[in-house]
Residue frames relative to the residue before (quaternion, step in Angstrom):
aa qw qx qy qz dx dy dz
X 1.0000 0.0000 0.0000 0.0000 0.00 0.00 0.00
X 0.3079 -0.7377 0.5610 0.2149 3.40 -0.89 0.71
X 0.2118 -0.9296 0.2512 0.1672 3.02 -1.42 0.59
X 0.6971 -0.6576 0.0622 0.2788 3.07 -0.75 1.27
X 0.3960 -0.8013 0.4315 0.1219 3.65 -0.80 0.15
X 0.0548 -0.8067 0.4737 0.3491 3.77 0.48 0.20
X 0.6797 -0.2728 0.4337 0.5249 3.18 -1.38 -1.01
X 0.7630 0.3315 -0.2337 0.5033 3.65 0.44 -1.03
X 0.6070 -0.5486 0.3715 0.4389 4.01 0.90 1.03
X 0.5954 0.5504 -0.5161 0.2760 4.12 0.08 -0.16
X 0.6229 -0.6333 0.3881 0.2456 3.02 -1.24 0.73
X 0.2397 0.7655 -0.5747 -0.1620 3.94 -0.81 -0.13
X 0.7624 0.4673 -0.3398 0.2916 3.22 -1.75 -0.29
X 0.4634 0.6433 -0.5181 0.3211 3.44 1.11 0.25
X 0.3569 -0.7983 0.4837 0.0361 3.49 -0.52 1.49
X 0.6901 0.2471 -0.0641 0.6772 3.69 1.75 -0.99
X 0.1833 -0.7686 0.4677 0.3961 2.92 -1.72 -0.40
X 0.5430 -0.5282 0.2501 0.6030 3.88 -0.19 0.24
X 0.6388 -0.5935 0.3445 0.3478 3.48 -1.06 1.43
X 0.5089 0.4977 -0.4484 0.5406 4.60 1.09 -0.39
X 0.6387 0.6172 -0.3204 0.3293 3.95 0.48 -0.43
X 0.3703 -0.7555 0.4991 0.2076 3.39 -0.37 1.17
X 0.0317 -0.7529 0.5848 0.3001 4.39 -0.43 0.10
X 0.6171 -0.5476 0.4501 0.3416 3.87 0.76 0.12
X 0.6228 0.6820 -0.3818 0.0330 3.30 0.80 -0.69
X 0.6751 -0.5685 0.3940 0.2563 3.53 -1.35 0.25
X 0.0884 0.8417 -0.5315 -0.0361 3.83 0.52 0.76
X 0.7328 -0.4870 0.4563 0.1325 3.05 -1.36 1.10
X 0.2115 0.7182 -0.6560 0.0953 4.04 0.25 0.22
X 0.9323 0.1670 0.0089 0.3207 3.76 -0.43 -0.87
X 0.0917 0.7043 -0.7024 -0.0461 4.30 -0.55 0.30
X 0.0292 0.7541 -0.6543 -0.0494 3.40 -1.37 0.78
X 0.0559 -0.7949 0.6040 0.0177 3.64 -0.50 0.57
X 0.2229 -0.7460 0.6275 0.0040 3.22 -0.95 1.60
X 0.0512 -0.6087 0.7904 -0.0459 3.07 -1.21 1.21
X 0.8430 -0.0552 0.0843 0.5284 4.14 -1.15 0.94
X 0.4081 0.7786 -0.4695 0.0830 3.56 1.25 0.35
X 0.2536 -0.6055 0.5557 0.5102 4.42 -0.30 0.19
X 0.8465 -0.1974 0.0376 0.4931 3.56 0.54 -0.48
X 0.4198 -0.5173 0.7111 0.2248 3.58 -1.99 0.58
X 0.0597 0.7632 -0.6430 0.0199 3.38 -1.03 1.63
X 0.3063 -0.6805 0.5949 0.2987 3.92 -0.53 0.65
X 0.0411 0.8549 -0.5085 -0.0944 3.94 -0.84 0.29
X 0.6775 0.2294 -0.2218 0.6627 3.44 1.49 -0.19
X 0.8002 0.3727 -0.3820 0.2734 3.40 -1.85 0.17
X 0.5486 0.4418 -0.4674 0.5342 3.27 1.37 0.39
X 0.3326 0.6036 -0.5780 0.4370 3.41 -1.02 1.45
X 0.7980 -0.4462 0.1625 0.3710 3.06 -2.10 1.12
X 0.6104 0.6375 -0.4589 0.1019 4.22 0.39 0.02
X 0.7533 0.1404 -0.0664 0.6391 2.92 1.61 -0.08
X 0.5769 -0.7182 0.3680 0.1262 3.43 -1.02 1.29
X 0.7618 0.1260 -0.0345 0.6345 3.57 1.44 -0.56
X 0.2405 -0.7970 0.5511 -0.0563 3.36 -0.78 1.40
X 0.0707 0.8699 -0.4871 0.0320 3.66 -0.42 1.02
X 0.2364 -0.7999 0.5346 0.1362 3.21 -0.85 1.39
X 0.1471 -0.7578 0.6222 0.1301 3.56 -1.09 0.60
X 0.0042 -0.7737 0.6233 0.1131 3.72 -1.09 0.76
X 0.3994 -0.7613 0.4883 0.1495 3.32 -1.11 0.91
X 0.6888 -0.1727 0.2698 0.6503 4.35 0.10 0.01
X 0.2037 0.7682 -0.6070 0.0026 2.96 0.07 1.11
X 0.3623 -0.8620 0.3068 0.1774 3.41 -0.38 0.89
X 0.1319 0.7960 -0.4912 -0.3280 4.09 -0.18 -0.90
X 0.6941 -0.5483 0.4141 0.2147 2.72 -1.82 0.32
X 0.7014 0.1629 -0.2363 0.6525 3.53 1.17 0.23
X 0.8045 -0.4634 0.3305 0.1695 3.28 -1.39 0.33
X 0.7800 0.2540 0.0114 0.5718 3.54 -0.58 0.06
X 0.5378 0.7685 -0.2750 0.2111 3.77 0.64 0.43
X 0.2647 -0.8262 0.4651 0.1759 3.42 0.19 1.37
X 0.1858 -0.8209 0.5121 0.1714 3.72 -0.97 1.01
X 0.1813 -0.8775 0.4414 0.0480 3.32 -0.41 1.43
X 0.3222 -0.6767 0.6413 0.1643 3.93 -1.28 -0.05
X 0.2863 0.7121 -0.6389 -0.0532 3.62 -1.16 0.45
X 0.5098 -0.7278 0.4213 0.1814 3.92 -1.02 0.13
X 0.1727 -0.8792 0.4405 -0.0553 3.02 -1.04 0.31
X 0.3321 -0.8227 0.4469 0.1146 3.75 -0.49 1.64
X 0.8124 0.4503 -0.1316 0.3462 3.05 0.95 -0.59
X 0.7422 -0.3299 0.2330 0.5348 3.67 1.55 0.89
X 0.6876 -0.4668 0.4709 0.2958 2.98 0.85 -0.62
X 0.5500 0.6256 -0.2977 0.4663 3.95 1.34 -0.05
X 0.7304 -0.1615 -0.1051 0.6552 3.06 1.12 -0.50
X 0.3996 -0.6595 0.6218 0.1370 3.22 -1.76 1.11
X 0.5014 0.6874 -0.4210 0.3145 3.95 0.46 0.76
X 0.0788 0.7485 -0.6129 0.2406 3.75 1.06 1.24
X 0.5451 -0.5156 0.6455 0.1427 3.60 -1.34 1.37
X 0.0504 0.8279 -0.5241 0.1931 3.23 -0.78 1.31
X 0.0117 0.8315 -0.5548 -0.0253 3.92 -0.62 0.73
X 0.0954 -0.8008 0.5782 -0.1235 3.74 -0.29 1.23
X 0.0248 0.6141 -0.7861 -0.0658 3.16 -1.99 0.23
X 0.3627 -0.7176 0.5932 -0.0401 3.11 -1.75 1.01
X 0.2004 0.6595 -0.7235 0.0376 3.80 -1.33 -0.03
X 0.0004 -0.7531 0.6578 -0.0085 3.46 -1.41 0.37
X 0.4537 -0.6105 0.6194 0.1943 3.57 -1.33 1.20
X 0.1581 0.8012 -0.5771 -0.0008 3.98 -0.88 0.63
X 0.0997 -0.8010 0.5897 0.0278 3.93 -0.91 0.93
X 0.1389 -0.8479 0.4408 0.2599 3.73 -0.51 0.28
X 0.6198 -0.5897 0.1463 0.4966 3.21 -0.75 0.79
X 0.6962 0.5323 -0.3524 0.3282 4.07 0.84 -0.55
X 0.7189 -0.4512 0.1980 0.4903 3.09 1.42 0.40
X 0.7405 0.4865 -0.2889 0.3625 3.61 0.86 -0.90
X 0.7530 0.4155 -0.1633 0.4834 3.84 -1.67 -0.61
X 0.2787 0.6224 -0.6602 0.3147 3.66 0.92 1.14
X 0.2842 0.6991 -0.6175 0.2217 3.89 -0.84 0.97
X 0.4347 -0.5617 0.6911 0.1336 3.35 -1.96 0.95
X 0.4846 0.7133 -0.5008 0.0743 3.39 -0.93 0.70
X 0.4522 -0.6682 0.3579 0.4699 3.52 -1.23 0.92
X 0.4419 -0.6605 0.5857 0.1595 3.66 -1.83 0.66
X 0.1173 -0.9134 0.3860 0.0542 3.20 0.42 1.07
X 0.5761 0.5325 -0.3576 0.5067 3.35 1.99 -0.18
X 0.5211 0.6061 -0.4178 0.4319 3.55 0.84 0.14
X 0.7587 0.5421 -0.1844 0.3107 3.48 1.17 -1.00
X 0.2708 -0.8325 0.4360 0.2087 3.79 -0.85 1.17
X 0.1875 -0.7440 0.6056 0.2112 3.68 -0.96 -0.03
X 0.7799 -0.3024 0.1173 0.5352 3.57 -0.21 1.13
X 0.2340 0.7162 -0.5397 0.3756 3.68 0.84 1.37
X 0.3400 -0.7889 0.4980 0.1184 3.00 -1.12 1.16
X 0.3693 0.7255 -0.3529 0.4612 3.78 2.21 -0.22
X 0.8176 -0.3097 0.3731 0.3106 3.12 -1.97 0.52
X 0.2714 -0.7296 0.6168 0.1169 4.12 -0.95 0.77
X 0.1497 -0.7606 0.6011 0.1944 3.88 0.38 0.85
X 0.2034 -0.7428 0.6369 -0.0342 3.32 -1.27 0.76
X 0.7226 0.2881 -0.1454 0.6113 3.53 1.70 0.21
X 0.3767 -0.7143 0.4262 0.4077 3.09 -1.08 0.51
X 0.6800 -0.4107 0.2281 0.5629 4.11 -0.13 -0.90
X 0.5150 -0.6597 0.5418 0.0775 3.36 -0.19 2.19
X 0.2151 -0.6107 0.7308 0.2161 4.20 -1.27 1.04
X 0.5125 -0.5150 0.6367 0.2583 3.26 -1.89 0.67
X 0.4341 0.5530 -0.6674 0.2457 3.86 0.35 -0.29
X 0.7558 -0.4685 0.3441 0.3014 2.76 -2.07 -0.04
X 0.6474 0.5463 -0.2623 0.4623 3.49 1.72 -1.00
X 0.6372 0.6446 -0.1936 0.3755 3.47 1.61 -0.73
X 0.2649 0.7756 -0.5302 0.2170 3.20 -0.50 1.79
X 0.0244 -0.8635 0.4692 0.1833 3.62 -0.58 -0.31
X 0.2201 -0.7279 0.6479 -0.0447 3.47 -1.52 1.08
X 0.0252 0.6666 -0.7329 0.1335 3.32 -1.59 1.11
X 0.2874 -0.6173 0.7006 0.2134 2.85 -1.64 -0.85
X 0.3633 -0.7047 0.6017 0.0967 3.72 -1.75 1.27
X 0.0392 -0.7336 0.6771 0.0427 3.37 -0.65 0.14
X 0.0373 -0.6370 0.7699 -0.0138 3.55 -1.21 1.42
X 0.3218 -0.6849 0.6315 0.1689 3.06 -1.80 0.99
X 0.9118 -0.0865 0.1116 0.3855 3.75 -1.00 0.01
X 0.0855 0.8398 -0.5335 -0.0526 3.52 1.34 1.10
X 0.7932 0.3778 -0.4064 0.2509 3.60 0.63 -0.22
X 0.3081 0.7271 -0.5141 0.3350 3.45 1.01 0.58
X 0.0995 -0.7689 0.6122 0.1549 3.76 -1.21 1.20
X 0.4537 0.7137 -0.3801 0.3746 3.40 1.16 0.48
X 0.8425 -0.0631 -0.0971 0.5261 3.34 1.09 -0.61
X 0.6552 -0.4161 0.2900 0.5599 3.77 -1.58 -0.31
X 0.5477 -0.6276 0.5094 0.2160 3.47 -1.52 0.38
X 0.1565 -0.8194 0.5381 0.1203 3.89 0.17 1.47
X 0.2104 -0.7320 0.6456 -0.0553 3.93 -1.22 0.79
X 0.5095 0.6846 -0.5104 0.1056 3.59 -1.23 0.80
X 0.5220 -0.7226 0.4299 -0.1429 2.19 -1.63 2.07
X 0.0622 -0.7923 0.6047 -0.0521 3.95 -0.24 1.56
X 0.0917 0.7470 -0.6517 0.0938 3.76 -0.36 1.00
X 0.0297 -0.7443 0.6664 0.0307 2.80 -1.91 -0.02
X 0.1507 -0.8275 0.5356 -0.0753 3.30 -0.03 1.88
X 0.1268 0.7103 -0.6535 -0.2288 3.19 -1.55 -0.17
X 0.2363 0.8826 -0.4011 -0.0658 2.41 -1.29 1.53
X 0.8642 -0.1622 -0.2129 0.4261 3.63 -1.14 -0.59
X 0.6905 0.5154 -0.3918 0.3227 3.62 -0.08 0.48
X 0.6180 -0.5505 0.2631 0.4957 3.28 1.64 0.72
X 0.6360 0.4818 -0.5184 0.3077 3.76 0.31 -0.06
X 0.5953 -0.3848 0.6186 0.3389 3.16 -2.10 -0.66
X 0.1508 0.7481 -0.6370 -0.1092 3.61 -0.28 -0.37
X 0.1337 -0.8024 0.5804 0.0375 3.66 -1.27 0.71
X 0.2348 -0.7871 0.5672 0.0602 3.78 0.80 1.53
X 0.0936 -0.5235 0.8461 -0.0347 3.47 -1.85 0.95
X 0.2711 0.7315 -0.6147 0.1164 3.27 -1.10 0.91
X 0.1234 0.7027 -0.6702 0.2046 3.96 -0.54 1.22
X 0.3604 0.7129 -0.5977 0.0685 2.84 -1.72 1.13
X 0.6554 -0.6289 0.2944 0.2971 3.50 -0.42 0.25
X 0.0866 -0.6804 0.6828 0.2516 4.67 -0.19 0.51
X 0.4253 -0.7065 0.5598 0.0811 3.16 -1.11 1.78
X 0.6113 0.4645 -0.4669 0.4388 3.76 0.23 1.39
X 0.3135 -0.8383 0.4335 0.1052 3.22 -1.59 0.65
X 0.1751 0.7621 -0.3304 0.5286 2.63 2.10 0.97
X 0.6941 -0.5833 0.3372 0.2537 3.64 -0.64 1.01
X 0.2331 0.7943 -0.4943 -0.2654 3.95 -0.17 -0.03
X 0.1781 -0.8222 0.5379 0.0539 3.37 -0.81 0.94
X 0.7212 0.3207 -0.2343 0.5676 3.73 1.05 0.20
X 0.0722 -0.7486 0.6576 0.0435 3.63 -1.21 1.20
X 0.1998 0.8169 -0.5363 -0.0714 3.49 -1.37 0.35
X 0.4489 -0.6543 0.6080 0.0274 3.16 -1.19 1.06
X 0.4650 0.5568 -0.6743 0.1381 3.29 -1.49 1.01
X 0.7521 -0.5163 0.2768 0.3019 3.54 -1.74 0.27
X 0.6044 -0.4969 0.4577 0.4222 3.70 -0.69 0.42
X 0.8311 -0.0870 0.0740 0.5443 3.79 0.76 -0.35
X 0.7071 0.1974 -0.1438 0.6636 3.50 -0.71 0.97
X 0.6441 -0.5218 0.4816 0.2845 2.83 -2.20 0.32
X 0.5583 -0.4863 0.5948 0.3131 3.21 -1.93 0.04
X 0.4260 -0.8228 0.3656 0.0887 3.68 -0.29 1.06
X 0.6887 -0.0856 0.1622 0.7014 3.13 1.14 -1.42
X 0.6618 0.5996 -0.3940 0.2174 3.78 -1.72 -0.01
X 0.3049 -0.6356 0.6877 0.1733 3.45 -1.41 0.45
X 0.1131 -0.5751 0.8040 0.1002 2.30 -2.07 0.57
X 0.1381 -0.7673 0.5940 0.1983 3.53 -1.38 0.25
X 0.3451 -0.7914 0.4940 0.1028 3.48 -1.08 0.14
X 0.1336 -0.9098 0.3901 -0.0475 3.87 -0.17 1.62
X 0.0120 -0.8189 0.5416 0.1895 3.40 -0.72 0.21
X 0.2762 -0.8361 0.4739 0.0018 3.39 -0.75 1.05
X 0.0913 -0.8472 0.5110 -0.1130 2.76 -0.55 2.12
């Protein structure tokens, strides 16, 4: 089929692209589902095939109250999860009766060359309706040339009736490969939820 031309020069009907032609897409590498999990650790498929790595979580849920859901990394397979990290935060929050709608940066969320957990939530309710979902983005974990950049867009609700909408980006201060992520709650287990794991070609 040839292809078509409008009037205003755009292209249609193009059904492929030419095999040199990147489509972005979103492959499938990883599903985890936590059920009572202490944590959800990714240990393979992160590596040099793809330049940006995106985690998705689905309701993720905990098993106690009040529970910030956090993320740290790892150079070394996956043995230890204690990558030097510097971050900054802000989050949008509304409660459900209407009041305390406000933008502001969260400065207790935020690390300075810490080698600890990177909350990525604020403090998830155990109800039953109470759950929260985002998405991670890693940039070029296999680059040894530079630091490794990261950001996290959730949206939790939790135990005190609000919305909370987390911004979190920052950088694991090493040029050492990272090939292992995990995720678990500030305390207690992860109850319910998925998470999946992409590579973007």
């Amino acid at each position: 089929m040839a292809i078509k031309v409008a009037n205003n020069q755009s292209l249609t009907a193009i059904t492929a692209l030419p095999s040199g032609v990147s489509g972005g897409a979103m492959n499938l590498l990883e599903t985890q589902t936590a059920s009572s999990s202490s944590t959800i650790s990714f240990t393979s498929g992160i590596d040099s095939t793809y330049d940006e790595y995106v985690f998705k979580f689905f309701n993720v849920h905990p098993s106690s109250d009040s529970n910030e859901f956090q993320v740290n990394f790892s150079i070394d397979g996956g043995s230890n999860y204690n990558v030097t990290k510097t971050s900054t935060c802000f989050e949008a929050y509304h409660k459900e009766d209407g009041t305390n709608g406000t933008l502001t940066y969260a400065g207790s969320d935020d690390l300075a060359q810490s080698t600890g957990f990177q909350p990525i939530t604020r403090s998830i309710g155990n109800d039953n309706d109470q759950a929260a979902s985002g998405t991670l983005i890693l940039y070029a974990p296999s680059n040894t040339t530079f630091v490794k950049h990261f950001i996290a867009t959730t949206n939790a609700y939790i135990y005190s009736d609000y919305t909370f909408n987390e911004f979190v980006a920052g950088y694991c201060n090493t040029t050492s490969a990272v090939n292992a992520v995990q995720f678990k709650m500030a305390s207690n287990n992860i109850d319910s939820g998925v998470i999946k794991l992409y590579g973007i070609s």
